[in-house]
C-alpha positions in Angstrom: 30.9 -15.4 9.6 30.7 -18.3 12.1 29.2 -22.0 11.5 27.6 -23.7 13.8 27.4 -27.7 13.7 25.4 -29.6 16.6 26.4 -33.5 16.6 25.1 -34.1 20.0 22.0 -36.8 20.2 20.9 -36.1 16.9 20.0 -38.3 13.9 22.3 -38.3 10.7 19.2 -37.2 8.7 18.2 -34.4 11.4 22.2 -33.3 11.3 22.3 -33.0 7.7 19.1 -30.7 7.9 20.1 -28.3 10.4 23.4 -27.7 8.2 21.4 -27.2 5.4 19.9 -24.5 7.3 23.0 -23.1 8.7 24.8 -22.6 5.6 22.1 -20.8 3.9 22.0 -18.1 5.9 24.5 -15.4 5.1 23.8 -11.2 7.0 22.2 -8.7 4.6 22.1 -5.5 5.7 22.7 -6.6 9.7 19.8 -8.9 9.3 19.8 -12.9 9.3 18.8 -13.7 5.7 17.8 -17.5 4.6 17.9 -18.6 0.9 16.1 -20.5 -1.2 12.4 -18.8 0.0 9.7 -19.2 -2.0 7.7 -16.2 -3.2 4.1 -16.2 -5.4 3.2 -13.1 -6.9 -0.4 -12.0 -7.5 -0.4 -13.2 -11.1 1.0 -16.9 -9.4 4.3 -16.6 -10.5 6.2 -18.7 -7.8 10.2 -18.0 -7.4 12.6 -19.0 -5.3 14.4 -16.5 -3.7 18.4 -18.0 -3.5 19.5 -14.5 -2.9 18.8 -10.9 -2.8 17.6 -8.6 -5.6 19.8 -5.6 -5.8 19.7 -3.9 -9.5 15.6 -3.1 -8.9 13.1 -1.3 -11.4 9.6 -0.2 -9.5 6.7 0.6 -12.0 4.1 1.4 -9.0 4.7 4.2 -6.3 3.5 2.3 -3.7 6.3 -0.8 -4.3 9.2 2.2 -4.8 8.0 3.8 -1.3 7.8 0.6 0.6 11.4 -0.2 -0.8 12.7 2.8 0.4 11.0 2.4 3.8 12.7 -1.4 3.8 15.8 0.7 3.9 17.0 0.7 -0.1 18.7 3.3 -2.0 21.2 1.9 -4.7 19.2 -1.2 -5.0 16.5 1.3 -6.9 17.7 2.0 -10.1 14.4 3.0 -11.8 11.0 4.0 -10.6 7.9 5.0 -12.7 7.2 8.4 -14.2 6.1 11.5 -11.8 7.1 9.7 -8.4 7.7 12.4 -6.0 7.7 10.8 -2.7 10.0 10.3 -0.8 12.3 12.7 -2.6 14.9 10.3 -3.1 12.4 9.0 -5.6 12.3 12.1 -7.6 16.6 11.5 -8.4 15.9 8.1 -9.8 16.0 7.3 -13.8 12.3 6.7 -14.9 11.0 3.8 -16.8 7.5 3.3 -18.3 5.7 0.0 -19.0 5.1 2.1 -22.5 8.5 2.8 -23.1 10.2 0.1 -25.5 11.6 -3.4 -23.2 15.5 -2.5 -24.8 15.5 0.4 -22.7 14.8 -1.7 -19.5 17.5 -4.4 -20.5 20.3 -1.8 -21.1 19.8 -0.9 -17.8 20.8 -4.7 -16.2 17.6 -5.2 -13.4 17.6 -8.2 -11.5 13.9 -7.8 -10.6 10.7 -5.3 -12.2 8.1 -4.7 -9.3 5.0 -3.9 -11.5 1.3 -4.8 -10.5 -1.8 -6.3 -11.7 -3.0 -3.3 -14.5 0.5 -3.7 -16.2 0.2 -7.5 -16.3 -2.6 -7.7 -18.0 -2.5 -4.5 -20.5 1.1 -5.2 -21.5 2.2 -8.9 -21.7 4.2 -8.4 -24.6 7.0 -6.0 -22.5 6.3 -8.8 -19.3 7.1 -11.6 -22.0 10.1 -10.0 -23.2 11.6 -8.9 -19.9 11.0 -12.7 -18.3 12.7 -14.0 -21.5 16.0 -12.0 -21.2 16.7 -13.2 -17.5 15.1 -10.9 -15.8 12.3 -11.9 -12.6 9.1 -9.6 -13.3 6.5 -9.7 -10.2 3.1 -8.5 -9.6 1.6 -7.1 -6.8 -1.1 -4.9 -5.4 -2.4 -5.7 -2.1 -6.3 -4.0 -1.6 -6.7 -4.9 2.4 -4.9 -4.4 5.3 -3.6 -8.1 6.1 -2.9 -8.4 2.3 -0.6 -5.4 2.7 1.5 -6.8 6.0 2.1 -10.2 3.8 3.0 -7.9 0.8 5.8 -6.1 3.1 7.0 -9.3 4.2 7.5 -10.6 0.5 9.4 -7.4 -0.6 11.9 -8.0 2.3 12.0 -11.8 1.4 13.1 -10.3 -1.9 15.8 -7.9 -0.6 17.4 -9.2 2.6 14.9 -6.9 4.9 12.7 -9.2 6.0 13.6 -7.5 10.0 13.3 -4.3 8.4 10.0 -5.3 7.0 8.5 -6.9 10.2 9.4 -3.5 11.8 7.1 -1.9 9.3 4.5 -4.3 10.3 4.7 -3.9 14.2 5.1 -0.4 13.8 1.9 0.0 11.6 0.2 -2.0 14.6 1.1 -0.2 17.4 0.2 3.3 15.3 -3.0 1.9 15.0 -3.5 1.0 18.8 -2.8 4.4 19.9 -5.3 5.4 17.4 -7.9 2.9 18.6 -7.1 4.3 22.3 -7.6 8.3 21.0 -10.9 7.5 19.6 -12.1 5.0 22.1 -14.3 7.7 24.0 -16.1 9.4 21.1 -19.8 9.2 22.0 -20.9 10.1 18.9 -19.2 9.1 15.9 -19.2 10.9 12.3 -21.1 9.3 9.7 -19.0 9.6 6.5 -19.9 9.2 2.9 -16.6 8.5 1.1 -16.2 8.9 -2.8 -14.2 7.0 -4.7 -15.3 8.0 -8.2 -17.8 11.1 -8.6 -18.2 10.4 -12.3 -20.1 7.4 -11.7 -21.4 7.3 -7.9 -19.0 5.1 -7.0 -17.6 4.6 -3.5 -15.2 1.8 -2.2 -15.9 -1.9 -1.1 -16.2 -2.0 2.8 -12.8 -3.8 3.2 -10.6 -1.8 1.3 -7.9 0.4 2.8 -9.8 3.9 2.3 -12.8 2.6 4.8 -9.6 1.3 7.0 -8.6 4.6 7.2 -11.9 6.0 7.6 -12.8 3.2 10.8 -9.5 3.8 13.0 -10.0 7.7 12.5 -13.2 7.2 14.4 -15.8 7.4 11.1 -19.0 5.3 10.3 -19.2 4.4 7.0 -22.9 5.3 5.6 -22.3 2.8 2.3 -21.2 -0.2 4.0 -23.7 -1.8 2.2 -21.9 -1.5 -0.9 -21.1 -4.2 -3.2 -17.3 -4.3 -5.0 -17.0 -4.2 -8.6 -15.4 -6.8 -10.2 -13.9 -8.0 -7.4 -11.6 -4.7 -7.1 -11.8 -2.1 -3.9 -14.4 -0.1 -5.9 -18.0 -0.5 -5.1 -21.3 0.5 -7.1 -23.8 3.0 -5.2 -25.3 5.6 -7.8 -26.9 8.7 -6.5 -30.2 7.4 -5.3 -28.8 5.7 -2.2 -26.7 8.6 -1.7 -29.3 10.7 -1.5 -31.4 8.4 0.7 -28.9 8.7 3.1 -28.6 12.9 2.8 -29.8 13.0 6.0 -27.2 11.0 7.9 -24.0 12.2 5.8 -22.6 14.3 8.3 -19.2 14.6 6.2 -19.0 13.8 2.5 -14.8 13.1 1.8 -14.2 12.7 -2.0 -10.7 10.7 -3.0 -8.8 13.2 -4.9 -5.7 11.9 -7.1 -5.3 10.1 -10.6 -9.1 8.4 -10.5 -10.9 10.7 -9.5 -10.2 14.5 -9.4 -13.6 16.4 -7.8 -13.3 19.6 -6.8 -15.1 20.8 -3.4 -17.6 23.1 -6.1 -18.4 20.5 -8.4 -19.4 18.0 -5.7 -21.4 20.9 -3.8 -23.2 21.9 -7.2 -24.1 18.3 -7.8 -27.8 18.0 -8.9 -29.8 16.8 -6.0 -27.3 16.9 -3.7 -27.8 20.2 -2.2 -30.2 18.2 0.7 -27.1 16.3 1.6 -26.5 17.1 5.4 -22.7 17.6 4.7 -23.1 19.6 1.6 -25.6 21.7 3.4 -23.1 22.2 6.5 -20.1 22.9 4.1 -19.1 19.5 5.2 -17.0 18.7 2.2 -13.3 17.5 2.1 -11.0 16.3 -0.6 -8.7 13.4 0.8 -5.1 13.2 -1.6 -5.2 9.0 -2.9 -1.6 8.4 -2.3 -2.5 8.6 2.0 -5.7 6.4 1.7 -5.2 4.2 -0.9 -2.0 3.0 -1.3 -0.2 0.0 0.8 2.3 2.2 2.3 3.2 3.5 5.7 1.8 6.7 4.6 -1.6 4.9 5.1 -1.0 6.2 9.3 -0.9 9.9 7.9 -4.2 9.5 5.6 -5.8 8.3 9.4 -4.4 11.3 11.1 -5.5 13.6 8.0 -9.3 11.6 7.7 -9.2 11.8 11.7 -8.3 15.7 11.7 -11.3 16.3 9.7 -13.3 14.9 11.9 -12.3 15.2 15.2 -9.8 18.4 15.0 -9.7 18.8 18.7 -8.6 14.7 19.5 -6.5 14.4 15.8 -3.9 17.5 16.9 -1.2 18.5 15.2 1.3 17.3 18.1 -0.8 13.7 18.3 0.2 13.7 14.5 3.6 14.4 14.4 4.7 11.8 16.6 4.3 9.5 14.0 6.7 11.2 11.4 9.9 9.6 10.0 9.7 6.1 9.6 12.4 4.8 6.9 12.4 7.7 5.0 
């Protein structure tokens, strides 16, 4: 590793700066990493970051996806229970934020990625892992710029902060060729998307579902809804679906741990057999972990959302090319 000095027409305060600089930059992974970052989490934790995490325990899919994608293997020494994707996940030990905290400390982490639900139901395992050492942070970002900063913290955290701006500008320039496909659509699809069939709900016009639902070329019939509780859940009920039957063209339901519809129970739905879509056999269930979750798999929710829709723009072969990243 080389140091550079500069003396030339500097100040003795600016020169003991820039070597400040300098010597806290060491290569991770190929990449030019700088200490002593500062990172907030989502509960305002604020650490510096002096060096890298590398003995990591994920208790969210989405953070042990993304830390694959960032390029990590034998950094992740535990993910949550039932991770499948990518497959590498499925080899890992699992940990649960039930399971008692000795169990987490016999296994040495440096850093526990959890996220807002298991901050707030389970302080006493948080209070016992930040009192043995060990850095606990919370995230779960719920739009689209809250997700690119989110990336850019988890490489801050391992040395892949390169890695993770590739994520970033490769997530953009998905999108554009996206935008371009869907550019000449005359008439656009007005969607209805379902978030929780229980209760009526749909999701809040910002979250990452409508995202999804936008760049695949869909209008969003409940973007007049109103988020609950400041989450990416919004209220609706089944009168305002209904006076918008008429305009569904598609009805997609989310389909995963909240909310598991089938295509007959939303079809046999009292009232809404005057929905358009429901009519038309309209009716699609859309997997959670492609729409909902700040990962790269977000790109292949749009290209699924986008092949219901629009099966002769969203082709296989348009698909396919964006296959592969990190994993």
């Amino acid at each position: 590793m080389m140091w550079h000095i500069f003396f030339h027409k500097i100040s003795n305060t600016s020169m003991v700066i820039i070597l400040a600089i300098t010597l806290a930059q060491v290569t991770v992974a190929g990449s030019l990493w700088a200490a002593g970052q500062t990172v907030v989490d989502q509960a305002g934790r604020r650490i510096t970051v002096n060096e890298p995490f590398n003995r990591i325990i994920s208790l969210y899919g989405a953070h042990t996806e993304n830390l694959f994608s960032l390029g990590l293997d034998p950094e992740i020494i535990g993910v949550s229970r039932n991770e499948i994707y990518p497959e590498k996940a499925r080899g890992k030990p699992e940990f649960s934020y039930h399971e008692d905290p000795e169990k987490f400390l016999a296994a040495q982490p440096d850093l526990v990625l959890i996220r807002p639900m298991i901050d707030r139901g389970y302080p006493k395992l948080i209070r016992r892992l930040e009192s043995s050492g060990i850095t606990v942070l919370s995230f779960q970002p719920s739009t689209i710029e809250e997700m690119f900063d989110y990336w850019k913290t988890l490489g801050t955290l391992t040395g892949r902060a390169e890695r993770a701006a590739g994520m970033i500008e490769y997530f953009k320039k998905s999108i554009q060729q996206y935008n371009r496909l869907t550019a000449g659509i005359s008439k656009k699809k007005r969607v209805y998307f379902e978030a929780i069939h229980s209760k009526m709900k749909t999701f809040s016009p910002d979250a990452m579902p409508m995202f999804a639902l936008k760049i695949a070329g869909g209008i969003n019939v409940a973007a007049d809804a109103a988020p609950v509780r400041k989450t990416n859940i919004a209220a609706y009920g089944k009168e305002r679906i209904l006076a918008k039957s008429s305009e569904i063209d598609v009805y997609l339901a989310q389909k995963g741990v909240m909310n598991n519809p089938t295509v007959s129970l939303i079809k046999n739905e009292p009232g809404f057999h005057i929905i358009k879509a429901v009519e038309q056999d309209r009716i699609y269930l859309i997997d959670e972990m492609r729409v909902s979750r700040p990962t790269l798999r977000l790109i292949d929710g749009i290209g699924h959302i986008g092949a219901v829709l629009y099966p002769d723009l969203f082709t296989p072969n348009f698909r396919n090319q964006f296959d592969g990243w990190g994993q």
